[in-house]
C-alpha positions as protocol buffer text, in pm:
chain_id: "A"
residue {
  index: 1
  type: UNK
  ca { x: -978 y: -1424 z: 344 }
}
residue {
  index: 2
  type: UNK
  ca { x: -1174 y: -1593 z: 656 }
}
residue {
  index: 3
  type: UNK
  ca { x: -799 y: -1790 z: 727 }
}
residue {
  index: 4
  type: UNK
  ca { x: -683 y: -1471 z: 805 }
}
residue {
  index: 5
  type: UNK
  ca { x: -997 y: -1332 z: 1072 }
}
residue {
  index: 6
  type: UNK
  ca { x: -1009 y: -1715 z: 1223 }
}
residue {
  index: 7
  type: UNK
  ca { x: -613 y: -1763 z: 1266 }
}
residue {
  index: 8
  type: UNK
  ca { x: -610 y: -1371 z: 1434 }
}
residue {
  index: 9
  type: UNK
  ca { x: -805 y: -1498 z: 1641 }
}
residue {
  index: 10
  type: UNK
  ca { x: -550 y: -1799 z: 1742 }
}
residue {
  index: 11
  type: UNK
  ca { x: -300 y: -1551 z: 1766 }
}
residue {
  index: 12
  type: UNK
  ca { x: -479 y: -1331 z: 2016 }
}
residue {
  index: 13
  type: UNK
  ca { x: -540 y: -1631 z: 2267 }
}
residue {
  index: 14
  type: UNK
  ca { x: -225 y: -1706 z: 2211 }
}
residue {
  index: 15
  type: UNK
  ca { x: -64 y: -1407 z: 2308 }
}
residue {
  index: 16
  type: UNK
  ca { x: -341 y: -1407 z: 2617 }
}
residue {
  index: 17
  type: UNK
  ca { x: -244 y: -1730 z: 2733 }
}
residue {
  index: 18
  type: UNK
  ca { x: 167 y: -1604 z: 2725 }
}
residue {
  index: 19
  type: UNK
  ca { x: 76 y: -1271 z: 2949 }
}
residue {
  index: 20
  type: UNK
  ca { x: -139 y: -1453 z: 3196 }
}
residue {
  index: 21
  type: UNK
  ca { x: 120 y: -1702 z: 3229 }
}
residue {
  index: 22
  type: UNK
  ca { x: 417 y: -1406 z: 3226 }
}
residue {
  index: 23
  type: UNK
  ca { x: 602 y: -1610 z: 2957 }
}
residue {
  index: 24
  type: UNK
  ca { x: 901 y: -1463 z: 2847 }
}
residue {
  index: 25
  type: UNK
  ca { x: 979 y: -1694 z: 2580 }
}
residue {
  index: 26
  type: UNK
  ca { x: 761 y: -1908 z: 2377 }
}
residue {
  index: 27
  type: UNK
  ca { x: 916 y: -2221 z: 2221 }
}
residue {
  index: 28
  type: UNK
  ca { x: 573 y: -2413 z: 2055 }
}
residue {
  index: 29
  type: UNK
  ca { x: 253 y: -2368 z: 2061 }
}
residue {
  index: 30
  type: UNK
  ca { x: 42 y: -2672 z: 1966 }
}
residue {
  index: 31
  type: UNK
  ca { x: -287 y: -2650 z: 1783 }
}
residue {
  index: 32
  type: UNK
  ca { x: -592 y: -2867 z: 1717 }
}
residue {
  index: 33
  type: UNK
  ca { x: -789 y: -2850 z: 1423 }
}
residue {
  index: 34
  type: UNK
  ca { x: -1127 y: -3008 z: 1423 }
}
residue {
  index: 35
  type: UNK
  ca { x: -1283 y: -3199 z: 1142 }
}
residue {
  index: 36
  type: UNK
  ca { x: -1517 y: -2922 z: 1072 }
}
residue {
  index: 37
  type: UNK
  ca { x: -1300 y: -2660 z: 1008 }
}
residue {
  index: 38
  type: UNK
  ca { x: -1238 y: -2596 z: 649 }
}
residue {
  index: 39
  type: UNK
  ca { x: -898 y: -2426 z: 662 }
}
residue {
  index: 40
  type: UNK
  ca { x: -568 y: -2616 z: 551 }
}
residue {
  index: 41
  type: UNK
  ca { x: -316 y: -2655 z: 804 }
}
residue {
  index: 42
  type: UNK
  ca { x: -53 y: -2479 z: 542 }
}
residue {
  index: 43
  type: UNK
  ca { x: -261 y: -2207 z: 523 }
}
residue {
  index: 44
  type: UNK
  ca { x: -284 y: -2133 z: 918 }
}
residue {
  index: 45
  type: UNK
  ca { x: 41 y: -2168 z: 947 }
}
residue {
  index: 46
  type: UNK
  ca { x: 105 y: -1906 z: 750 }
}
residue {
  index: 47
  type: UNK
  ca { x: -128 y: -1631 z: 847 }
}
residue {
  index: 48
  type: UNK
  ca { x: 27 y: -1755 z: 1182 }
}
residue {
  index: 49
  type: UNK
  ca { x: 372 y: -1640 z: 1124 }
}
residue {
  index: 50
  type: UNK
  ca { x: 262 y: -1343 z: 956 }
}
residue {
  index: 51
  type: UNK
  ca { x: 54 y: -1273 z: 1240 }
}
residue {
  index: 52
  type: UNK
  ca { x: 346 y: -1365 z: 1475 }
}
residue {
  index: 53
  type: UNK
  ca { x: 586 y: -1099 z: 1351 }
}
residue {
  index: 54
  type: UNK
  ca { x: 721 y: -891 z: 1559 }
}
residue {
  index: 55
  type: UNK
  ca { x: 601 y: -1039 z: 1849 }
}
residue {
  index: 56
  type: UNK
  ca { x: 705 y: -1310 z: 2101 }
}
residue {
  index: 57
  type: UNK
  ca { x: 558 y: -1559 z: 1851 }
}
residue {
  index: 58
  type: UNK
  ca { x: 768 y: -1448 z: 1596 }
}
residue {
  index: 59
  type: UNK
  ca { x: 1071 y: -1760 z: 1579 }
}
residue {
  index: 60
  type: UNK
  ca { x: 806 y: -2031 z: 1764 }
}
residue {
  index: 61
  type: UNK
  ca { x: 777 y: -2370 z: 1638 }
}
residue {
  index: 62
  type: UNK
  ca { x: 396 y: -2410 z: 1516 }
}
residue {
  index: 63
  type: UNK
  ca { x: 280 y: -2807 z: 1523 }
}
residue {
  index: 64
  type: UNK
  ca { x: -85 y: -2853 z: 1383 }
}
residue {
  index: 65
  type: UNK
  ca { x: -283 y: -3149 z: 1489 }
}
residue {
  index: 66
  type: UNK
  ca { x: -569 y: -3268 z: 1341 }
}
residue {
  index: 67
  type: UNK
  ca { x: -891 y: -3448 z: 1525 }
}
residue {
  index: 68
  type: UNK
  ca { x: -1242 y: -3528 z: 1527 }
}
residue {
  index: 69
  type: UNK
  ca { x: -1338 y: -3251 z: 1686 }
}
residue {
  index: 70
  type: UNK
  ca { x: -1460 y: -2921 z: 1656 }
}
residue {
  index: 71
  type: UNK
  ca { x: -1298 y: -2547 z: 1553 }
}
residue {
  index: 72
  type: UNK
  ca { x: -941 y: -2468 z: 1646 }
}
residue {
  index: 73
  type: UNK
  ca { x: -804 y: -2512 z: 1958 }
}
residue {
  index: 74
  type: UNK
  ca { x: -458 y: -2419 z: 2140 }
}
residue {
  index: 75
  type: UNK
  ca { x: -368 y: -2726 z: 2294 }
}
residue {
  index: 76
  type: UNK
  ca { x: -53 y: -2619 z: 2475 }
}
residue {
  index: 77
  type: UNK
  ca { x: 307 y: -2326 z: 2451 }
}
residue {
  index: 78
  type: UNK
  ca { x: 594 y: -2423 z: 2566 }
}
residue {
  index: 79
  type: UNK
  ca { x: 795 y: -2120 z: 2686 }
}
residue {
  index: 80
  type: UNK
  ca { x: 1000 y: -2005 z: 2947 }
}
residue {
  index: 81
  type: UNK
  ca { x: 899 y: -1789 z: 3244 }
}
């Protein structure tokens, strides 16, 4: 299941991204899909909050954009410090 190795992935930038900023709470994180990945958004979302669990990304909002661009992309995470 490759959505499941590619969205880990997502997760662990993620969760990168919240310790070098010393987040405390995470609100939304944003994502950009590019036109070349062949993943439904439905399907990242999922392995996203399964991912998530137990973790500070476990009650965030998850928005999925798509564009014309390429792979997956965090685009921004709105949190608290």
């Amino acid at each position: 299941m490759h959505e499941w190795k590619i969205t880990e992935s997502v997760v662990e930038e993620v969760l990168l991204q919240v310790k070098k900023n010393e987040l405390k709470k995470i609100e939304k994180v944003t994502l950009c899909i590019g036109e070349d990945v062949d993943l439904t958004p439905e399907a990242i979302e999922f392995c996203f909050k399964c991912l998530g669990k137990d973790t500070i990304l476990n009650d965030v909002h998850l928005e999925i954009n798509k564009n014309n661009g390429r792979g997956i992309t965090v685009e921004s995470i709105e949190g608290e410090r």
